[in-house]
Wavefront OBJ file of the C-alpha trace (Angstrom):
o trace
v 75.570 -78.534 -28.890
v 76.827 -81.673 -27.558
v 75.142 -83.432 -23.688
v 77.644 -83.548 -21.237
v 77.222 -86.707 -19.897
v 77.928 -88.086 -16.460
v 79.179 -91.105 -14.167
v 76.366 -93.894 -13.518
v 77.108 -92.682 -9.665
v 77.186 -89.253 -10.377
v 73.580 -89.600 -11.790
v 72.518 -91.930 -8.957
v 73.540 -89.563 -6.848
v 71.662 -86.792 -8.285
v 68.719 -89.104 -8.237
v 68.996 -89.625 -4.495
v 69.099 -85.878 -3.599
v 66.011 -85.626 -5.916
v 64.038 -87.845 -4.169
v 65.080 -86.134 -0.529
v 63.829 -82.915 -2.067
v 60.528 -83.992 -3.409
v 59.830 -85.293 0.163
v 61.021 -81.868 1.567
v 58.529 -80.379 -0.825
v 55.997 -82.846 0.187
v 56.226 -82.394 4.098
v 56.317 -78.199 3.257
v 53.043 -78.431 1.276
v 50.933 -80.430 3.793
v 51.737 -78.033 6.739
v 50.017 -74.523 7.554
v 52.028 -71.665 5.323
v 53.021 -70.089 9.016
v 53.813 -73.492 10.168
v 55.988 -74.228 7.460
v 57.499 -71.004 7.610
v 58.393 -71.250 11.431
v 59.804 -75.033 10.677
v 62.235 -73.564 8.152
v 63.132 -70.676 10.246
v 64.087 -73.063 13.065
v 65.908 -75.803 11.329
v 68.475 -72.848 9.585
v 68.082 -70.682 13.422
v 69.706 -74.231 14.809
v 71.850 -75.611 12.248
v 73.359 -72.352 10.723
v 75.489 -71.545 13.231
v 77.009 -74.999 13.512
v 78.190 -74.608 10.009
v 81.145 -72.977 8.171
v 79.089 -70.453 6.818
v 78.892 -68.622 9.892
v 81.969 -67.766 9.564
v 81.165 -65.552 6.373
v 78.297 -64.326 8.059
v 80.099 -63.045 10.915
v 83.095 -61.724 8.829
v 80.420 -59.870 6.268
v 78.722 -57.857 9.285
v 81.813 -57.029 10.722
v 83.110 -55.355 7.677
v 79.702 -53.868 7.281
v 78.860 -52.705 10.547
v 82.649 -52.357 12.666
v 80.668 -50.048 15.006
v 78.028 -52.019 16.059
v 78.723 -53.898 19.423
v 78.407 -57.510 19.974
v 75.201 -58.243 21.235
v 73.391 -56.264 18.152
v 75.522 -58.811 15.504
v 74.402 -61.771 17.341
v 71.228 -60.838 17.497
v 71.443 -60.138 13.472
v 73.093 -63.225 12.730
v 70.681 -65.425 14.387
v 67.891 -63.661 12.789
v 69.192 -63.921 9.346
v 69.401 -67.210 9.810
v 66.011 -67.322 10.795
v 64.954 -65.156 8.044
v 66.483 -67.688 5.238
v 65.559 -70.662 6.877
v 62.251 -69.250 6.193
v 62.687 -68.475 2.668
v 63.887 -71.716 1.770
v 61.150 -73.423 3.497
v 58.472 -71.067 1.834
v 59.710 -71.809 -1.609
v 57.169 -74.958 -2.162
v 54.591 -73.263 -1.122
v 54.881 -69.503 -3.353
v 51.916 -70.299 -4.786
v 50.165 -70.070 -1.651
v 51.523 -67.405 -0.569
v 49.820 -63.998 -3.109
v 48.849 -60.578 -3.178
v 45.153 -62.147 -3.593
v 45.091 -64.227 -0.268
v 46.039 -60.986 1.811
v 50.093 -62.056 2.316
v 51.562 -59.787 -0.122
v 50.944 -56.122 0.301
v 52.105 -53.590 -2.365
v 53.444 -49.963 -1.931
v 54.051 -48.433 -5.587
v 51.807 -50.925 -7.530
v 50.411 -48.063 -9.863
v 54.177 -48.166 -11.184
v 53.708 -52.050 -11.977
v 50.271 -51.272 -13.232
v 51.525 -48.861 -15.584
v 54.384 -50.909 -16.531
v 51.845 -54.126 -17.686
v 50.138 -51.872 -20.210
v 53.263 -49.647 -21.955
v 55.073 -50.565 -25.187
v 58.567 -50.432 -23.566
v 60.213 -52.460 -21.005
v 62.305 -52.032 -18.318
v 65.306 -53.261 -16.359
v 63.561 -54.633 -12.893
v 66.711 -54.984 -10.216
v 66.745 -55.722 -6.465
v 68.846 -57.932 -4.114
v 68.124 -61.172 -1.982
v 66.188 -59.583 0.625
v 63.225 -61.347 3.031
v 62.127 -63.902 0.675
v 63.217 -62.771 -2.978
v 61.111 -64.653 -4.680
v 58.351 -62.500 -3.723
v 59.617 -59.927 -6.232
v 58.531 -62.149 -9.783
v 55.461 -63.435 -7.861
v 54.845 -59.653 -7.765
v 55.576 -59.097 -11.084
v 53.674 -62.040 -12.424
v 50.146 -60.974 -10.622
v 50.499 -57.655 -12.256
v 50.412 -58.987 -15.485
v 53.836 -57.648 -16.273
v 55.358 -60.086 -19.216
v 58.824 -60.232 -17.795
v 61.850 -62.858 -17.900
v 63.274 -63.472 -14.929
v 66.976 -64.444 -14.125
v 68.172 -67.752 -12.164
v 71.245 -69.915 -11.160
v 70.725 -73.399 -12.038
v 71.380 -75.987 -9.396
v 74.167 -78.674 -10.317
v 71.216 -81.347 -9.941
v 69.440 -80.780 -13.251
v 66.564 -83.185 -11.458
v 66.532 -80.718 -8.873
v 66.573 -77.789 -11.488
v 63.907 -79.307 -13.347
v 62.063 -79.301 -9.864
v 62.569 -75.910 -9.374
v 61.611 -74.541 -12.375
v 58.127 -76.258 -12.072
v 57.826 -74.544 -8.392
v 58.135 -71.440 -9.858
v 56.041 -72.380 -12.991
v 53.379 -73.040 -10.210
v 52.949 -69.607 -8.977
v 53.442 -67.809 -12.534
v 56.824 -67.448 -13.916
v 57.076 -68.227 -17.208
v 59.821 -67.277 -18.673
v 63.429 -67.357 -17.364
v 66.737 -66.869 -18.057
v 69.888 -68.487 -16.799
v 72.903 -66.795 -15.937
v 75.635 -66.658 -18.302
v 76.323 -66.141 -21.876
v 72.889 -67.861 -23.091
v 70.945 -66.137 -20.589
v 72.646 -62.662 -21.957
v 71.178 -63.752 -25.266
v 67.789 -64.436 -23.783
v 67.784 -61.287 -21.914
v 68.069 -58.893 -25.518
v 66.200 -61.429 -27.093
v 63.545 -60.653 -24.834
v 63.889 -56.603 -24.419
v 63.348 -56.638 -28.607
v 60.494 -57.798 -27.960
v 59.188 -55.402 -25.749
v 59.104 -57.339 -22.389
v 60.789 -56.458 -19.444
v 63.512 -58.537 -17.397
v 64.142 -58.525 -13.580
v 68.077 -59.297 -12.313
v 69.393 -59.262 -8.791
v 72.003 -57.201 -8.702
v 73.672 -57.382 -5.054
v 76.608 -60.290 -5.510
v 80.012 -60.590 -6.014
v 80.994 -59.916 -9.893
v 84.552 -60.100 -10.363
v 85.016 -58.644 -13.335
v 82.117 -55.884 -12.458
v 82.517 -52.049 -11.871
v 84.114 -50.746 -8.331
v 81.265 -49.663 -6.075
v 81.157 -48.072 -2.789
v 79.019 -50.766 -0.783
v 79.450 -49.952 3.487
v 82.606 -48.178 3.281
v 84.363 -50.479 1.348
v 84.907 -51.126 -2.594
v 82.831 -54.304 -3.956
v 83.144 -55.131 -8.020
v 79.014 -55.690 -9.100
v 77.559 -56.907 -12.342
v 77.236 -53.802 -14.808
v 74.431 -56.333 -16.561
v 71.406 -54.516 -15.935
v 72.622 -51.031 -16.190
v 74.097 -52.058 -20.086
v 70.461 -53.462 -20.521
v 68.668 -50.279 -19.555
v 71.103 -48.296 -21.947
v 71.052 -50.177 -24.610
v 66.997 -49.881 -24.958
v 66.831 -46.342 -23.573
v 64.724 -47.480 -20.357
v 65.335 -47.008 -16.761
v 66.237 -49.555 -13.627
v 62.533 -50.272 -11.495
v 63.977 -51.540 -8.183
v 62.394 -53.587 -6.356
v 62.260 -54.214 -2.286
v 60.882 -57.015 0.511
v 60.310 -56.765 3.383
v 58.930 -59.693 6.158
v 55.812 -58.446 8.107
v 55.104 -61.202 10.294
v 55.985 -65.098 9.351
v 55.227 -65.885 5.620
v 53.390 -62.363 5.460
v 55.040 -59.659 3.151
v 55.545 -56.229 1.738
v 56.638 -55.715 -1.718
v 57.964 -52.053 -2.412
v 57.816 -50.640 -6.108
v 60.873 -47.518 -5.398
v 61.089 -44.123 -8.198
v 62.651 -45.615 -11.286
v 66.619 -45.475 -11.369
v 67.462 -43.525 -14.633
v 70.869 -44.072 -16.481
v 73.091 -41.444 -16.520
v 73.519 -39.837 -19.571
v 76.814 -37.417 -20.200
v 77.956 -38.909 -23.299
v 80.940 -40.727 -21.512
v 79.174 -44.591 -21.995
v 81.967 -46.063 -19.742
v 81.764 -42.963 -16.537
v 77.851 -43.489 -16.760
v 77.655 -46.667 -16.049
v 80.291 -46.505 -13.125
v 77.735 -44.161 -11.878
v 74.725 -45.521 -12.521
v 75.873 -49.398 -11.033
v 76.791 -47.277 -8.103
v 73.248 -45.603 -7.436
v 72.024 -49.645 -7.791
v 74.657 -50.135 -5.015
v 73.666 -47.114 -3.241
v 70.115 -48.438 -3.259
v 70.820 -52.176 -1.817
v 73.184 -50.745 0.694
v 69.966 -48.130 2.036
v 68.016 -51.598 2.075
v 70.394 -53.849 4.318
v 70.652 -50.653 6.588
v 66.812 -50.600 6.955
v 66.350 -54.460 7.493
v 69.692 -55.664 7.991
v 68.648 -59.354 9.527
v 66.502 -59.915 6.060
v 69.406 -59.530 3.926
v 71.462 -62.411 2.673
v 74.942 -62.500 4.392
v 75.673 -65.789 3.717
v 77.850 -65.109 0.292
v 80.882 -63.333 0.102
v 80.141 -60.032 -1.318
v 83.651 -58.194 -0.567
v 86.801 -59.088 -2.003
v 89.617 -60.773 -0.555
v 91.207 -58.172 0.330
v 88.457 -56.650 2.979
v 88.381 -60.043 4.425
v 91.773 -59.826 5.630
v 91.456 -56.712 6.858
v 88.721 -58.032 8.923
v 90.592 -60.945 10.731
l 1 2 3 4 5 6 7 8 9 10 11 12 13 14 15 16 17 18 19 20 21 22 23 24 25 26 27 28 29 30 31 32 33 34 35 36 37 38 39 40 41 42 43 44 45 46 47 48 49 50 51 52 53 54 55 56 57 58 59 60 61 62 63 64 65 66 67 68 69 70 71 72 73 74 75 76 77 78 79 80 81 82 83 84 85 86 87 88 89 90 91 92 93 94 95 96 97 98 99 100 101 102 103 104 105 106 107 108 109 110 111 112 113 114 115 116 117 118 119 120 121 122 123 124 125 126 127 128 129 130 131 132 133 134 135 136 137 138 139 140 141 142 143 144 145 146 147 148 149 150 151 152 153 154 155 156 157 158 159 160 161 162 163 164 165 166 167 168 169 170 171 172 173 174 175 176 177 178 179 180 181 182 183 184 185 186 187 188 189 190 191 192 193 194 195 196 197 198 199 200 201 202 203 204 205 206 207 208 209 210 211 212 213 214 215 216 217 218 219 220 221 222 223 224 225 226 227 228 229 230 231 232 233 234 235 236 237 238 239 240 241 242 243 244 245 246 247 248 249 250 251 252 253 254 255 256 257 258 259 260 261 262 263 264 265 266 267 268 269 270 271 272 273 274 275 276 277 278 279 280 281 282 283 284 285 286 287 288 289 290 291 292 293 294 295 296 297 298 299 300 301 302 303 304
């Protein structure tokens, strides 16, 4: 396969943003894990709003929750923004931040304890909720062999940067989206380890789901996975405690739908993954990631 190369200024550039980030990382790492927590939850809880994000925000919990009145969004919106401000900030610092230090707790973990000594894998799924990168730390201090999923940043310094933060606090293995990451993920199931996708964004070209009342397309990925190998879906769930404190919930295994009809039961099945993210926003709707536009076009007209 042949390097795409780039511009002399497109590389400087890339260089520039790398250097801003290692000093972000920097600053993160030599504060308190609370206090670097509460910086990144007030830099996003005062700079958010100002941007043109907001406007998806806003527009996402309005076709999510028409009946709520306006004082409960605001007070939603400014928490989310709180809430990712946070998980950005707490990203450098994952490491610190375990099951063994007391800031993880774990509802379910006989499930992931189980899971690190059978012969078959499974299909791990959640969505971007709290700080989702609590879910493969989870995974990883179970001693569950597991590839986990990404998006690559358009900086491949800053991607190579990323990758080691995560290599810091245990993962492994990963898998990038997209067609090579499709051959990792079977690759990986034939071997007998498990692989963890979130499944709560936009797909275009994914199976019509009821999601709030409305019809969103999602990836049919992970359901495919678990019926190819005859496994189930383990969902997965945070939630914030207090600061850069967390609880990780291991939910009852989704099983596939099995009727015969390949195409009907895995309409069905994507919609019980659906069905389960949707039950999580409702629950802890300020930890959920608003800031991407999960509904069509079409529901966003509606909403104006």
């Amino acid at each position: 396969m042949a390097v795409k190369k780039y511009s002399f200024f497109q590389d400087l550039s890339w260089r520039i943003e790398a250097i801003f980030y290692d000093l972000f990382v920097a600053v993160i790492r030599a504060l308190p894990i609370d206090t670097a927590s509460d910086l990144g939850g007030w830099m996003l809880r005062t700079m958010g709003p100002l941007t043109n994000v907001q406007n998806t925000v806003q527009r996402n919990i309005d076709i999510a929750f028409p009946d709520k009145d306006k004082a409960w969004k605001k007070r939603v919106i400014t928490e989310q923004w709180d809430n990712l401000g946070r998980t950005f900030a707490e990203f450098p610092i994952m490491d610190k931040i375990r099951i063994a230090n007391g800031r993880v707790e774990v509802i379910g973990g006989e499930r992931l304890e189980a899971l690190a000594h059978a012969s078959s894998p499974v299909v791990f799924i959640s969505g971007h909720l709290a700080n989702w990168e609590i879910m493969p730390s989870t995974i990883v201090d179970f001693n569950v062999t597991c590839l986990m999923t990404y998006r690559a940043a358009n900086n491949p310094y800053v991607d190579k940067r990323i990758k080691a933060g995560r290599f810091r606090y245990g993962v492994r293995l990963f898998a990038p989206k997209g067609g090579d990451g499709a051959k990792d993920l079977l690759l990986a199931m034939n071997k007998g380890e498990s692989v963890a996708l979130m499944n709560d964004q936009k797909f275009n070209k994914g199976v019509p789901t009821p999601f709030f009342d409305s019809i969103v397309y999602t990836a049919p990925g992970p359901t495919r996975l678990a019926m190819r190998f005859g496994t189930v879906l383990q969902p997965m769930s945070v939630e914030r405690t207090h600061k850069a404190r967390f609880r990780v919930i291991v939910h009852p295994p989704i099983t596939v739908d099995d009727t015969g009809n390949r195409s009907a039961d895995i309409e069905t099945t994507v919609c019980k993954v659906s069905k389960f993210v949707e039950d999580c926003v409702i629950k802890r709707p300020e930890e959920w990631f608003w800031a991407h536009k999960r509904w069509p076009k079409e529901s966003y007209k509606r909403s104006q």
